[in-house]
C-alpha positions as CSV (number, residue, x, y, z in Angstrom):
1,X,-2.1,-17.5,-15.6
2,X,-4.7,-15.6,-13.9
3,X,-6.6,-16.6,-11.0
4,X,-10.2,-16.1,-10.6
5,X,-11.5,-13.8,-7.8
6,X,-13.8,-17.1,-6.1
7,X,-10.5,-18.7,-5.9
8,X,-8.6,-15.8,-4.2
9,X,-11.2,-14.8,-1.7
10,X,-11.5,-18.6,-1.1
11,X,-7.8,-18.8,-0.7
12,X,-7.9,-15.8,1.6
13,X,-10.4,-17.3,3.9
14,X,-8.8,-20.2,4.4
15,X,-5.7,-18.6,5.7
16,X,-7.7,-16.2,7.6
17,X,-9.2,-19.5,9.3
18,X,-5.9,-21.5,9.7
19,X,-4.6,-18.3,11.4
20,X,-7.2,-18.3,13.6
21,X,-7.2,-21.5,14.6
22,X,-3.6,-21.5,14.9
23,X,-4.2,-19.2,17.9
24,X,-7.0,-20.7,19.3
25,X,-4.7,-23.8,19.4
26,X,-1.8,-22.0,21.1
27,X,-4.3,-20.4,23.9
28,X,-5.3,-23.7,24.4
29,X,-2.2,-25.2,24.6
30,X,-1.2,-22.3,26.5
31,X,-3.8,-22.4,29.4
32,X,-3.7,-26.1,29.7
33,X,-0.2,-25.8,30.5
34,X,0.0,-23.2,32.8
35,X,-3.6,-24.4,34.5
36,X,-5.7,-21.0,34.1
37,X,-6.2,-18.6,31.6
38,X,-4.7,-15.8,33.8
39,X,-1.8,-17.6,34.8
40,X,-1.0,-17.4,30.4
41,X,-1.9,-13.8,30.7
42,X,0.4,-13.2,33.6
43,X,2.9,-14.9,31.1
44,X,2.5,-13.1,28.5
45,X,2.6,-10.1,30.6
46,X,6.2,-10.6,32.0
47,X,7.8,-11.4,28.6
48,X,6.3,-8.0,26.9
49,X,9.1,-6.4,26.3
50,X,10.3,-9.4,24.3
51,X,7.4,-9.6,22.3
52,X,8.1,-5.7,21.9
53,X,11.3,-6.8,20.2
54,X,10.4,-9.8,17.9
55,X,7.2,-7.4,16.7
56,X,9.6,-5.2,15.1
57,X,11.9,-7.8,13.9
58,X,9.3,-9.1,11.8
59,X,8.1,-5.7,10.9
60,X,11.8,-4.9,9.9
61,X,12.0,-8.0,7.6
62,X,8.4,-7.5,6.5
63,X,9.4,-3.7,5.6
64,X,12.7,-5.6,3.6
65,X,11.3,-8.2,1.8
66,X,8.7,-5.3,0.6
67,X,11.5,-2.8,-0.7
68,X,13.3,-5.9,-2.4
69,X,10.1,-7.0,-3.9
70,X,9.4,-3.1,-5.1
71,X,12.9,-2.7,-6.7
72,X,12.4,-5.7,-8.9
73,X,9.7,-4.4,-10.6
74,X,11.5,-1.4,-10.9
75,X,11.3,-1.7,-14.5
76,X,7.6,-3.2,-14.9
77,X,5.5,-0.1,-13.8
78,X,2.1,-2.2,-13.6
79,X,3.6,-4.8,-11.2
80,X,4.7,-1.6,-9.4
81,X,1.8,0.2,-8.7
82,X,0.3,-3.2,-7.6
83,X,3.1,-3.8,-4.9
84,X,2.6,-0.2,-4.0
85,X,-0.9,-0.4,-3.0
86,X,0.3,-4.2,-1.3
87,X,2.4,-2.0,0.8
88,X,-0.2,0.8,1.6
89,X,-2.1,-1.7,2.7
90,X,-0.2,-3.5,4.9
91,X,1.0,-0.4,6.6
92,X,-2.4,0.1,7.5
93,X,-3.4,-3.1,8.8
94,X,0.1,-3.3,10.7
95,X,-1.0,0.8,12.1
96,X,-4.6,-0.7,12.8
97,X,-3.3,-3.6,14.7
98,X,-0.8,-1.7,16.9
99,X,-3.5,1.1,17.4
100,X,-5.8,-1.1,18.8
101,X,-3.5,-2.9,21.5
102,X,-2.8,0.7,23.1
């Protein structure tokens, strides 16, 4: 079955805006707990190295779950090229989004 491209760019905006206010919700949550907004970044700031760690855990298992998904379409070369360019593209936006937080 095919999906039409209205319903996957409609699709993809609403998880764009469940992600983001998913984080607007945890900021919130965040500052009313601690009282101020720099009191959450002073937080976040002391548990970085953490964050260091579960970032590349999830890029890890992203990385995973990407190889398994390419070797069973091993044998279907269109489904292939398609996870290939998936995975080009997520490289980029994951090289994007750890360029710009230097």
């Amino acid at each position: 079955m095919k999906r039409s491209p209205l319903f996957t760019l409609l699709s993809s905006l609403g998880i764009a805006a469940v992600m983001i206010l998913t984080a607007v919700l945890v900021a919130w949550i965040g500052r009313t707990a601690l009282g101020s907004f720099e009191a959450w970044q002073q937080a976040f700031e002391s548990v970085r190295p953490y964050l260091r760690g579960w970032r590349a855990l999830l890029y890890g298992a992203l990385f995973a779950l990407w190889w398994d998904l390419l070797q069973r379409y091993r044998q279907r070369p269109q489904d292939r090229l398609r996870v290939k360019r998936i995975g080009t593209l997520g490289l980029l936006l994951f090289t994007c989004a750890e360029l710009t937080r230097l």
